[in-house]
N, C-alpha and C positions, 0 to 999 in steps of 0.2 A: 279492485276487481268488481267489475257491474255484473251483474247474473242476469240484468235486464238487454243485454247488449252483447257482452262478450261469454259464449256459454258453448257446452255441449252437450246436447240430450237426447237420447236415447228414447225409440220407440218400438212397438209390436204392434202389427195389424194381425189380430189374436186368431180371431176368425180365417185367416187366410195364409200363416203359419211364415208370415213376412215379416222379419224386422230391418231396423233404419236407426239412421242417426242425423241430428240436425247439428251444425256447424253457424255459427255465427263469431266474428270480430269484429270489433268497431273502435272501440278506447284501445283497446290491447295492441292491435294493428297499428291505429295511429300514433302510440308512442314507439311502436317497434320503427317506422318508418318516420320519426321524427327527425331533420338534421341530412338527410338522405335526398338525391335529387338522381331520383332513375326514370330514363323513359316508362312511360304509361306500361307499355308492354311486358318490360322489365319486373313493375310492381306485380303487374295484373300475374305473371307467372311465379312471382316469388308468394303473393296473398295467395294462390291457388294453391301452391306446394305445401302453405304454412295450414288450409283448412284438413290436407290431408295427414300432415305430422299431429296434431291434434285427433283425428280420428284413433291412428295410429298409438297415441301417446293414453287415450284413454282406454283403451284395451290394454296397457299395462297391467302384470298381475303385480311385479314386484317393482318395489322404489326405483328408480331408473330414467332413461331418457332413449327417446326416439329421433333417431338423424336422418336426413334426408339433405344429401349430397352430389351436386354435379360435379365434375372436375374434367377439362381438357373438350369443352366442347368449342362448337365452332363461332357462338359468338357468348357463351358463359364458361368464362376462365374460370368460376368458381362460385358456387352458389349452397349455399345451405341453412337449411332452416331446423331448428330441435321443437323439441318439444317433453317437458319433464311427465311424470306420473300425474302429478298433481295439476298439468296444465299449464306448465307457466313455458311461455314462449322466445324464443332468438332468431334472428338469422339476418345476412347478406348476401349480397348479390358482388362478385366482380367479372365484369363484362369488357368484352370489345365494342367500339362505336357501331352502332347501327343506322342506316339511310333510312332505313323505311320498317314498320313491326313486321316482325317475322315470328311463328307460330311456336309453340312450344318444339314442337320435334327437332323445327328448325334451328333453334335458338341452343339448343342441346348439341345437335349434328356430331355426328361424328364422338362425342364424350359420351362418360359414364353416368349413368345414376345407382346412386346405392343409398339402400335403407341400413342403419348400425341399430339397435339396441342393445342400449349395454346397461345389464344392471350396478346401482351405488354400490350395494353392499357386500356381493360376491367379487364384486372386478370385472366379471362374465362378458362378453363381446359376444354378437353373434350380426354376420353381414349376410345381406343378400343384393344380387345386383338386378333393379327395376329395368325388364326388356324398354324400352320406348318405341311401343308397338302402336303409336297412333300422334294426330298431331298436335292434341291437348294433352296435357295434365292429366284431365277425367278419364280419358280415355286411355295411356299408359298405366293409370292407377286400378283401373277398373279392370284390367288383362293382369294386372299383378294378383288384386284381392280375387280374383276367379282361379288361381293357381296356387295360391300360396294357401288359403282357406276352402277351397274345394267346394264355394259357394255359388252361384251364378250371383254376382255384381253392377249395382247400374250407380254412376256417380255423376250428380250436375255441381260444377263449383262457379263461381266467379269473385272477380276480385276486381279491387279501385284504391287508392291512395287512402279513399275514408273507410272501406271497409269491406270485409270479405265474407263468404259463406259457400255454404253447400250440405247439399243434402244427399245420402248415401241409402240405398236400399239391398239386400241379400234375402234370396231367395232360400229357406230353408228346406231340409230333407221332404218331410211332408204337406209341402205347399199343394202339388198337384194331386194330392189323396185329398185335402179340406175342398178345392178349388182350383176344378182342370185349368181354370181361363184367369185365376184370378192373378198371378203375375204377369201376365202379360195386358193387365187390364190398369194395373197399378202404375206398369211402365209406362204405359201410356198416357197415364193424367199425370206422373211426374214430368213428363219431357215436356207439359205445359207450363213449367217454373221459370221464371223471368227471371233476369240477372239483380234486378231491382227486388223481386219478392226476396232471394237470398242473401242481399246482404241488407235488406232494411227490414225482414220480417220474425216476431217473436215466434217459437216454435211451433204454439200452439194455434195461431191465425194462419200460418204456413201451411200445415198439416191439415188443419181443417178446411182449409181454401181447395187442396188438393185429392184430399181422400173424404169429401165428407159425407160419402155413403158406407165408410169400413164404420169399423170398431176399434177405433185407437187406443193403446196404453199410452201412455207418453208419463218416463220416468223424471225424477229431479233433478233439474239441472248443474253442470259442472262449472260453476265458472273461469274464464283461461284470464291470463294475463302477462303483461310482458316482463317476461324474468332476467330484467336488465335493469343495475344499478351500479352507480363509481363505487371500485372499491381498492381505496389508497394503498391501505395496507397490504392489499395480496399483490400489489404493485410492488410496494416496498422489499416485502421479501424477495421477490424474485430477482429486484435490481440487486441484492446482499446475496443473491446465492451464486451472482455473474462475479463477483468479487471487486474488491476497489479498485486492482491495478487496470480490470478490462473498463470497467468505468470509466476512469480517468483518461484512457487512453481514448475512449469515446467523446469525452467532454473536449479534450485536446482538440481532436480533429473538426467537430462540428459545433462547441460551444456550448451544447445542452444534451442531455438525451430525451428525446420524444417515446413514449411507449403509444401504439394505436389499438386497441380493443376494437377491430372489427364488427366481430360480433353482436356488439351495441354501442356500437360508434359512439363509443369514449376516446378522450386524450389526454395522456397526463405528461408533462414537461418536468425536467427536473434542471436544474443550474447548477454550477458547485456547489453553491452554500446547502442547497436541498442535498446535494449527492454527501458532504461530508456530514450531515444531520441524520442519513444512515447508519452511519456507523459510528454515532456515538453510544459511547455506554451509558 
């Protein structure tokens, strides 16, 4: 975990009753995307989904994870990215071939997006389904966090194979009592942020580049990382709780069994001698 690089922090423009959140990936991103060969467009919408589950995931109140999930769309068969309490991150992409990039909406068409938070320690589920009301990322996410938080919302993300970000701004209750003009004054030197300042810039040269006539809080940062590691044994078990006959009868027909971790494109191979090494006492 870099806190110089891969981070989430949190701001107030005190004076004008606006707060924000800065988003930055770089190391965490490019180990998530290590071993993975998705068109550009591909990445660029899964880094953009993965700056919002992070948003998302630090707003946690209890131990838990934040999902963001497509399924059945028209050229994303399956796409999802989490994101825990403490920041640590996953996800994939499984796609149809694409001729030429097509837009978030597009790439969606037709499918679902849903957000899950479920907290660890109650079991607690709770789903809501993302309208995809525009033809970015930002822009679905931004009609989500205006309904769901009763806030007015402006979000810029982008994303690249080396690294992603975005910055997030909400208009609170009494913005227009401190300063009739001043969110819409805000919005305006935000929508001056480059794809380049978001994913190559520390929070505080970002913010200061954009607002440098507010009054900035800017909190300590969180650092994110990717919450993806082998892990043999929780393989193990599950291939002992399939039992030895369906095993065997798996080894029979194909020679080995392959288990695929998705999620962070792990692969573990077993043979007989591994399969009957389960189940010794």
């Amino acid at each position: 975990m870099n806190l110089a690089t891969d981070f989430s922090r949190r701001f107030t423009l005190d004076k004008l009753d606006i707060r924000g959140q800065v988003i930055r990936l770089s190391s965490a991103w490019q180990s998530l995307m290590l071993g993975r060969d998705y068109p550009p467009n591909v990445t660029a919408h899964l880094g953009e989904m993965a700056c919002v589950a992070v948003v998302i995931g630090a707003g946690l109140k209890h131990k838990g994870r934040a999902t963001l999930q497509i399924q059945g769309g028209a050229f994303a068969k399956l796409a999802v990215i989490d994101c825990t309490n403490d920041l640590g991150i996953r996800g994939m992409a499984s796609f149809e071939p694409q001729d030429h990039p097509v837009s978030f909406a597009d790439w969606v068409g037709g499918g679902r997006v849903a957000l899950t938070v479920s907290q660890f320690d109650s079991g607690q589920m709770y789903q809501s389904i993302v309208p995809v009301s525009g033809l970015t990322v930002a822009e679905c996410f931004e009609h989500y966090f205006d309904q769901s938080e009763q806030l007015p919302t402006h979000l810029w993300i982008a994303a690249t194979a080396k690294g992603a970000g975005a910055l997030l701004l909400q208009k609170l209750p009494k913005a227009d009592e401190k300063d009739a003009d001043g969110w819409a004054r805000v919005e305006q030197l935000a929508a001056s942020v480059t794809a380049d300042e978001l994913t190559n810039l520390d929070a505080e040269t970002l913010l200061t580049r954009l607002f440098h006539e507010e009054d900035i809080r800017l909190y300590e940062p969180k650092g994110v990382f990717c919450d993806c590691k082998r892990d043999e044994e929780k393989v193990r078990n599950m291939l002992r709780s399939l039992g030895r006959e369906e095993l065997e009868a798996t080894l029979k027909q194909l020679g080995e069994i392959i288990v695929k971790d998705d999620m962070c494109n792990e692969e573990y191979r077993f043979d007989p001698a591994a399969v009957d090494a389960l189940f010794l006492s």
